[in-house]
VEXLUM-189573 format. One record per residue (C-alpha): x, y, z. Coordinates in steps of 0.1 Angstrom, whole numbers, padded with zeros to 4 digits, always signed. Example, Ala and Ser with C-alpha at 12.3 -4.5 7.8 and 13.67 -1.06 7.14 Angstrom:
2
+0123-0045+0078 +0137-0011+0071 
***
This chain:
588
+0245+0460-0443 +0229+0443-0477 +0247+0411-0465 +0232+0409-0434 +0199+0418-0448 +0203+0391-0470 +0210+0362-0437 +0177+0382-0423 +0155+0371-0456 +0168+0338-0461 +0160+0331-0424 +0123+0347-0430 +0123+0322-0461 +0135+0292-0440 +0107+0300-0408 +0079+0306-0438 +0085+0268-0453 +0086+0251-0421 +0053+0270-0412 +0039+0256-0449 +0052+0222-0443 +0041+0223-0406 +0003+0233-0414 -0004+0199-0431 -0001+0182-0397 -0024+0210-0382 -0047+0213-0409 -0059+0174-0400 -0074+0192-0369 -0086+0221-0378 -0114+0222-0365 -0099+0221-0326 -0076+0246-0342 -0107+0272-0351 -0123+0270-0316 -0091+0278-0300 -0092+0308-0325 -0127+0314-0313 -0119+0312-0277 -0088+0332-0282 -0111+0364-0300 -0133+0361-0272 -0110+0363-0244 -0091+0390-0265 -0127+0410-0263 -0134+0402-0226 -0098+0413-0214 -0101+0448-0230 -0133+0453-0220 -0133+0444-0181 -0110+0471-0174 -0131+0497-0185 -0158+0484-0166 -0139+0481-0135 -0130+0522-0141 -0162+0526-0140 -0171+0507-0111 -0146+0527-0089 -0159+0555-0102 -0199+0547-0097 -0184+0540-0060 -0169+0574-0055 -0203+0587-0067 -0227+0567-0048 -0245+0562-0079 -0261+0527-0064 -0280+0513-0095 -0254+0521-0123 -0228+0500-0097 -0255+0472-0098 -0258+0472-0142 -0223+0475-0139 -0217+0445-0111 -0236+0424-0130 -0223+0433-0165 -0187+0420-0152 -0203+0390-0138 -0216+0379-0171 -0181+0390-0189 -0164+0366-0161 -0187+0339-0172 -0180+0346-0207 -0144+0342-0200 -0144+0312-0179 -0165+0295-0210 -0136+0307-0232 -0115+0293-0212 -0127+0260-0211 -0134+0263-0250 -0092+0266-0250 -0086+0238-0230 -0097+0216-0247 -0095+0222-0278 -0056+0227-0269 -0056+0190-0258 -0075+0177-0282 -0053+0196-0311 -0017+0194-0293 -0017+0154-0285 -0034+0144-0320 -0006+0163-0342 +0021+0156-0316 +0012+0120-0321 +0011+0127-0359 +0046+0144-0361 +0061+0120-0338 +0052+0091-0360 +0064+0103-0389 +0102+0113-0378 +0100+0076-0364 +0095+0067-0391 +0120+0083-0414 +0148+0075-0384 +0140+0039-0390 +0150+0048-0431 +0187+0067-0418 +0215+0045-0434 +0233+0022-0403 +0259+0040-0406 +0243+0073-0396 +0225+0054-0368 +0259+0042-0356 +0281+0075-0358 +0254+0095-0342 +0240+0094-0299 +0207+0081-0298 +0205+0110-0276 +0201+0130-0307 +0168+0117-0321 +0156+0111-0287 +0157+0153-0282 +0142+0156-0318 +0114+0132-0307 +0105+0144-0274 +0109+0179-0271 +0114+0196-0306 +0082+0176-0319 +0061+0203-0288 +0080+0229-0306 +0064+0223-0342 +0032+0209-0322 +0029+0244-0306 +0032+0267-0330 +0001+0276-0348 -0013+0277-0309 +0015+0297-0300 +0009+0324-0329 -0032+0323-0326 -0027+0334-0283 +0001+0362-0293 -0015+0374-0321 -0047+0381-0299 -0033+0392-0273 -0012+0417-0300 -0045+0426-0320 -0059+0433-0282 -0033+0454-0269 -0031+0478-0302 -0067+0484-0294 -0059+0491-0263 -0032+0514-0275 -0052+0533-0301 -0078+0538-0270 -0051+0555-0248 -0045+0578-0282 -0079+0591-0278 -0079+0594-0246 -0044+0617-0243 -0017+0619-0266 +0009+0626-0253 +0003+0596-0228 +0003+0578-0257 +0037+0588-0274 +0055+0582-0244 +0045+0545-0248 +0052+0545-0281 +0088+0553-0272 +0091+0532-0243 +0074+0501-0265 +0100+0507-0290 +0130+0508-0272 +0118+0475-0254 +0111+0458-0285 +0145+0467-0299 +0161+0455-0262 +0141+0420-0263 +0149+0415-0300 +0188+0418-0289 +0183+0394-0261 +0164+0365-0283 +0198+0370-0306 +0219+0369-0275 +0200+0337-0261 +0190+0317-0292 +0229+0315-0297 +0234+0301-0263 +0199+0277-0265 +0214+0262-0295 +0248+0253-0274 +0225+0243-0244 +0203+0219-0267 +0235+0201-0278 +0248+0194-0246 +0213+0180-0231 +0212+0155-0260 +0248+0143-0251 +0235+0136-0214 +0202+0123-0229 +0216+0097-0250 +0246+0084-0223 +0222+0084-0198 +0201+0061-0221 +0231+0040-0223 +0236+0035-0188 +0201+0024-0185 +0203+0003-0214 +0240-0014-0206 +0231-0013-0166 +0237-0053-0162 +0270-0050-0178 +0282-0022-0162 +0275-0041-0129 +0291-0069-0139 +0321-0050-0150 +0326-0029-0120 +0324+0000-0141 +0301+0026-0122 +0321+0049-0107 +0339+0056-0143 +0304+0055-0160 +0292+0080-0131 +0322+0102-0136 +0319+0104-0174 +0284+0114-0167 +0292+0138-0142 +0317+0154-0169 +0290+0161-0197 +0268+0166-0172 +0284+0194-0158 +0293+0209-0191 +0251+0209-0196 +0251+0225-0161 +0274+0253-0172 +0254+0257-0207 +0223+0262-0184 +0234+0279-0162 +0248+0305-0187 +0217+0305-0205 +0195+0312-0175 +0217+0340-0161 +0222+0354-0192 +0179+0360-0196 +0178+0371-0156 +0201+0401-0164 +0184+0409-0196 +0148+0403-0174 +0163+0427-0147 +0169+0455-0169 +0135+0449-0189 +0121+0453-0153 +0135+0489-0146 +0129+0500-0182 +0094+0488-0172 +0098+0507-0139 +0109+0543-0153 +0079+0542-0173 +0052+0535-0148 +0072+0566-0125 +0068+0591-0159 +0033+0578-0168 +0021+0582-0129 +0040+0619-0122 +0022+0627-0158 -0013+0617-0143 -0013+0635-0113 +0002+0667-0135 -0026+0661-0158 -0054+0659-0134 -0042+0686-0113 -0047+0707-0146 -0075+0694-0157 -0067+0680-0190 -0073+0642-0178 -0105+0630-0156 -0096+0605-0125 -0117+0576-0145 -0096+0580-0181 -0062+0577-0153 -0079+0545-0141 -0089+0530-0172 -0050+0540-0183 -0035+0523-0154 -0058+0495-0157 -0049+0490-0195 -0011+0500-0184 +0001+0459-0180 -0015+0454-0216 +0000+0484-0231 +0035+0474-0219 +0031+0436-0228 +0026+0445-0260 +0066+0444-0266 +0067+0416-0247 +0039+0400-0266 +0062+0408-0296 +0096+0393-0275 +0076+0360-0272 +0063+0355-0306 +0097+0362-0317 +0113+0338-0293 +0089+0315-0302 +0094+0316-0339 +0130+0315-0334 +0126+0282-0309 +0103+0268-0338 +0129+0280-0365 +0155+0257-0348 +0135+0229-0339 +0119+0226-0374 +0154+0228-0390 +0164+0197-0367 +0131+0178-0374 +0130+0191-0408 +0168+0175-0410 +0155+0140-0407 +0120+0146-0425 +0129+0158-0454 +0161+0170-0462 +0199+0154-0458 +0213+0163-0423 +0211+0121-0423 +0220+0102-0451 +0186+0078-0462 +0189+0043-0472 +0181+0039-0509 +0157+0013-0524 +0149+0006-0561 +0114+0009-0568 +0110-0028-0585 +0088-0054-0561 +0087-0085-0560 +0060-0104-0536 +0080-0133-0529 +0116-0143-0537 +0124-0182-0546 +0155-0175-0524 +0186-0176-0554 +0217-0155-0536 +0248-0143-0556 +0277-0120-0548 +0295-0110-0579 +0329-0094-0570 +0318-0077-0540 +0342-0052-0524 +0334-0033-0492 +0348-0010-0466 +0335+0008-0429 +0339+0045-0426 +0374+0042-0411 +0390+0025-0441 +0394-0008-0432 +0383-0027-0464 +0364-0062-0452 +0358-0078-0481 +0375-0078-0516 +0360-0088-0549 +0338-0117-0531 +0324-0140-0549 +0301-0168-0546 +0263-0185-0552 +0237-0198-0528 +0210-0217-0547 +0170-0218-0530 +0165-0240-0505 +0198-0248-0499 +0212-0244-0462 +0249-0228-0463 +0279-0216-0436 +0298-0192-0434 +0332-0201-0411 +0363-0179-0403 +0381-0162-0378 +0366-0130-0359 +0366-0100-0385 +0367-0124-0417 +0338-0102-0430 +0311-0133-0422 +0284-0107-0403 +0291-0079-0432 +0279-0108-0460 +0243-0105-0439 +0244-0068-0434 +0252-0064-0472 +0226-0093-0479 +0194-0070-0457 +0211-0037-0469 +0219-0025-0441 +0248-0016-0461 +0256-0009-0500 +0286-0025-0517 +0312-0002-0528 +0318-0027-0557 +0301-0054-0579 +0267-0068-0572 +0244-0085-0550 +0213-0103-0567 +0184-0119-0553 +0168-0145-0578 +0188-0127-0607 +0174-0092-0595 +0199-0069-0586 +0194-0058-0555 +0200-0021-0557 +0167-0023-0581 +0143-0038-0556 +0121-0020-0529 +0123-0018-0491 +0093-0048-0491 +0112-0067-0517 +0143-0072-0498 +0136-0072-0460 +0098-0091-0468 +0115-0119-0475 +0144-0124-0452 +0147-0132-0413 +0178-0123-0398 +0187-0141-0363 +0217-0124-0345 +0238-0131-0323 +0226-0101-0298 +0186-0099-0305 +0174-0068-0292 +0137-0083-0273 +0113-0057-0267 +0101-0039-0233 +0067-0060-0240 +0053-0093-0234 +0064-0124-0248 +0034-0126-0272 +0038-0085-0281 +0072-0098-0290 +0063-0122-0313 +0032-0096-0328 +0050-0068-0331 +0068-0082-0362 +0031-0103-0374 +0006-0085-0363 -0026-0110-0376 -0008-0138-0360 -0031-0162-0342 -0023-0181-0312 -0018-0213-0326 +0007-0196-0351 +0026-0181-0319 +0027-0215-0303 +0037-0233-0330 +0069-0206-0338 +0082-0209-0302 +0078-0251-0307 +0100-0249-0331 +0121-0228-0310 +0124-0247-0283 +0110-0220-0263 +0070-0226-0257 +0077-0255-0228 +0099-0224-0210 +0070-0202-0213 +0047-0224-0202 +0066-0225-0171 +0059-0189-0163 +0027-0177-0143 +0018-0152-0170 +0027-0179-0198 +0028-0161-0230 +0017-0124-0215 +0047-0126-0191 +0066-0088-0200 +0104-0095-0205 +0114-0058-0196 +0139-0037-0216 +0163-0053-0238 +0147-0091-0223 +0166-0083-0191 +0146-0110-0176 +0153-0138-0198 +0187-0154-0205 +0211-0152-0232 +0199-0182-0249 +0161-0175-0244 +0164-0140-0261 +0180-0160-0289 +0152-0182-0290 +0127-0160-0289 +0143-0138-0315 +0146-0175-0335 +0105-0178-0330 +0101-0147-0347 +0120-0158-0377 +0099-0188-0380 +0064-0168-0372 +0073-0143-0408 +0081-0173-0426 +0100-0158-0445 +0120-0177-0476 +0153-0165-0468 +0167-0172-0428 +0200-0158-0415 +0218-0165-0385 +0243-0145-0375 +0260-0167-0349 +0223-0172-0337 +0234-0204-0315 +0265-0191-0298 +0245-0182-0266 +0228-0215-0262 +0237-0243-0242 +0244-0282-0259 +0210-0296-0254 +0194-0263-0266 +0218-0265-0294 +0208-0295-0307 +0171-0286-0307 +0179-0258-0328 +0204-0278-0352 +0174-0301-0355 +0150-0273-0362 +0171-0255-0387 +0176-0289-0402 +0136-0297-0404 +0138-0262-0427 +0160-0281-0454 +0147-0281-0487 +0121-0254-0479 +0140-0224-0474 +0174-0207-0482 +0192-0210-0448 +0225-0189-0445 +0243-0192-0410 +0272-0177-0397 +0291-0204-0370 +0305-0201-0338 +0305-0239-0334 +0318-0259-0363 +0295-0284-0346 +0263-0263-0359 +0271-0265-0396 +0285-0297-0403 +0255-0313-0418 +0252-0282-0442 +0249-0283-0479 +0282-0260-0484 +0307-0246-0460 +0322-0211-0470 +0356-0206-0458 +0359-0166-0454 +0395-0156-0445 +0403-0115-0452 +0376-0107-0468 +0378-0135-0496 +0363-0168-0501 +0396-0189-0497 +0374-0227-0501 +0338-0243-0503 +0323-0273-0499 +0316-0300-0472 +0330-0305-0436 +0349-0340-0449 +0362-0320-0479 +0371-0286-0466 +0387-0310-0435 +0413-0324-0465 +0418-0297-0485 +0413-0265-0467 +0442-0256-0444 +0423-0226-0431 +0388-0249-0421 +0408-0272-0405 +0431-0252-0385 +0397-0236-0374 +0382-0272-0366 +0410-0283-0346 +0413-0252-0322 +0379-0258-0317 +0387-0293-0307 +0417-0278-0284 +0386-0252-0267 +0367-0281-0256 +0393-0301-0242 
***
């Protein structure tokens, strides 16, 4: 019994800091949040007052009493009026309060999912912060709302209760008893269906985030002929959220169905105890009427209690998942050093680097090697060499498990988020391009940039006479993922962007592979123009791309194996050179 006491207060503990750490969102608008509190005191007022008016009424009636029905006709008119101005006090105030701190919330976990390691982000459905942006940020959103209308409408119906006291006691102890017994019954169910919620809410973010990837990998499941098994894997987890609903929704119609007659035995007692009352005397036909007037209050009152415990529980589990990513460790963060540095010369050096994915596979092994500023260097090798974890390692996307990484002589565990990512561009092979215009693209990452400054990126991208082409020019939208632009035009544009920061440090990650020959060469040619004023790091798919480079690394199991130029590494480097000719072999 103490243990589970114990579970019960650490719960309580648990719902009282997410209220704490919720109210500093609400508290920015707390003024919407006072006239809903307002509103909510007078509606509270009007709705236990109109039913003892409308006794009366009926009673007035029975009377004939003519000019005590008029004071009374007119005195619920101007209580409806009341209520219909405290209802549009509500309103909007509710708007105004629910979509600012919604907003505010939503913002905030955005941005602490952009600071989850990659790792995290990898192992993990985007379907899970989808959920956790969407519809557990209402949850938090909701809840000071949610406890200001239940509390009213609790504080209402005990004064409607104590009324009932006065009015006949043993009237009153019957729904004492019946209250009771429903407020144990509901408390069961929320345990009962919170159990079954939690199940439900894992399922719906598996379909959320495959049916995200269908939208997002529809071209290439076209092109692969894949629907039927993408439809069928869908239908699978689908119908394992079907069941979860379903079992969920059944579950609260049987408990609802016998909440109903519980509800239904009581309204038989407290009628057969009216007419044996006023048959006796001991109860007036007007105190019956303002009792079965005030009845549906009376008996909400556990219900009242049901929902602000369901809600508290819904808000419970939703904070803890929000809560996961805002500030505690359900994800692991990505650590910076707290040193900055405005602007980096561009020095790189890897001092005995080691490094391994979660599955074991080590990738590189005590790596080595310098990249002076403004120099332009390769990276060559076969696919897996380790050449695209040097960048990820290099942006820190990625820690090493060994040695060090320095930038300009700083290691770069010491430096901030700004320090790092500030000063370096990285060009991959698959840019991901905005649902946004080609401009919005380009701002999005700059967003001061002036239209000259725009035009003058995509120049040296080779992209601004393709846009000029287009009817919209630069305000043409390239839909999700750049559907509507090629392979090497998303490259291109993602190229643009790079040149728009201006960053000191440029990496591309196989940035050319997608381009045709002609295209190819502009870029060569633009990457060369960059010689001598930045630190240029590419990764090749075409030999052809780097052979006017300062140094070629040869990467071969995780190692560097050689260095130097093409004409060097061509005579001494068995590796390079078996690379160079099948190249050769490819094009023939």
């Amino acid at each position: 019994m103490k243990e589970k006491k114990e579970k019960n207060d650490i719960k309580l503990s648990s719902v009282f800091k997410y209220l704490v750490y919720s109210y500093k969102y609400a508290k920015k608008e707390k003024y919407y949040l006072f006239l809903v509190l307002i509103a909510n005191v007078l509606l509270t007022i009007i709705s236990v007052a109109v039913p003892v008016f409308n006794a009366k009424q009926i009673v007035a009636l029975t009377d004939g009493n003519w000019t005590r029905l008029i004071i009374i006709i007119v005195s619920i008119f101007g209580l409806e009026i009341l209520r219909n101005l405290g209802r549009l006090i509500y309103g909007t105030s509710w708007t105004k309060y629910f979509y600012s701190v919604k907003k505010n919330i939503q913002l905030d976990l955005a941005d602490e999912i952009l600071k989850v390691t990659q790792e995290d982000l990898n192992n993990n459905s985007s379907g899970v912060f989808i959920e956790r942006l969407n519809n557990d940020t209402e949850k938090l959103t909701d809840i000071f709302l949610d406890l200001l209308d239940w509390l009213s409408s609790i504080v209402g119906g005990i004064g409607v209760f104590i009324s009932i006291f006065f009015i006949n006691k043993l009237i009153f102890f019957i729904y004492l008893v019946f209250i009771l017994i429903l407020f144990f019954f509901q408390k069961k169910t929320q345990d009962i269906l919170m159990k079954k919620r939690k199940i439900h809410i894992k399922n719906r973010e598996k379909v959320n985030g495959f049916t995200s990837e269908i939208v997002r990998g529809a071209k290439d499941i076209k092109i692969l002929n894949a629907e039927k098994s993408f439809l069928l894997h869908a239908s699978k987890i689908m119908d394992v959220l079907k069941e979860s609903g379903e079992d969920l929704n059944t579950t609260r119609s049987k408990m609802n169905f016998l909440n109903g007659d519980i509800r239904d035995l009581l309204d038989l007692i407290i009628g057969l105890l009216g007419v044996y009352f006023i048959m006796n005397g001991q109860l007036t036909v007007s105190s019956m009427l303002i009792i079965y007037n005030y009845s549906p209050r009376i008996m909400n009152l556990s219900s009242w209690f049901e929902r602000l415990i369901e809600c508290i529980s819904e808000f419970n589990l939703s904070a803890s998942r929000i809560f996961g990513i805002l500030a505690e460790s359900e994800f692991h963060k990505e650590a910076f050093g707290d040193k900055h540095v405005r602007k980096l010369n561009g020095n790189i050096a890897f001092d005995k680097v080691s490094f391994s994915y979660e599955d074991g596979q080590i990738v590189l092994k005590n790596m080595s090697f310098t990249v002076p500023q403004n120099k332009t260097v390769a990276f060559v090798g076969k696919s897996g060499a380790g050449k695209t974890t040097i960048f990820n390692l290099i942006s820190k996307l990625y820690d090493p498990e060994k040695g060090n990484i320095y930038l300009d002589n700083y290691n770069i565990c010491e430096l901030d988020r700004e320090s790092i990512r500030g000063n370096l561009s990285i060009i991959s092979q698959n840019p991901y391009i905005y649902n946004m215009s080609i401009k919005e693209n380009l701002q999005v990452i700059k967003q001061n940039a002036t239209k000259k400054e725009i035009e003058e990126a995509c120049k040296m991208a080779c992209l601004h006479d393709f846009i000029m082409t287009l009817k919209d020019g630069y305000d043409t939208v390239v839909g999700e993922g750049g559907v509507t632009l090629s392979g090497g035009q998303k490259q291109r544009l993602a190229i643009a962007r790079a040149f728009l920061l201006k960053t000191k440090i440029i990496l591309f990650d196989e940035a050319t592979s997608a381009l045709d020959n002609e295209t190819q060469k502009e870029i060569t040619k633009a990457i060369e123009n960059m010689k001598g004023d930045y630190t240029v790091l590419i990764i090749a798919h075409r030999l052809s791309t780097v052979q006017n480079a300062d140094e070629i690394f040869v990467i071969d199991k995780g190692k560097v194996v050689d260095s130097g130029t093409k004409s060097y590494l061509l005579k001494n480097c068995k590796v390079f050179k078996k690379l160079y000719e099948t190249e050769l072999e490819d094009e023939n």
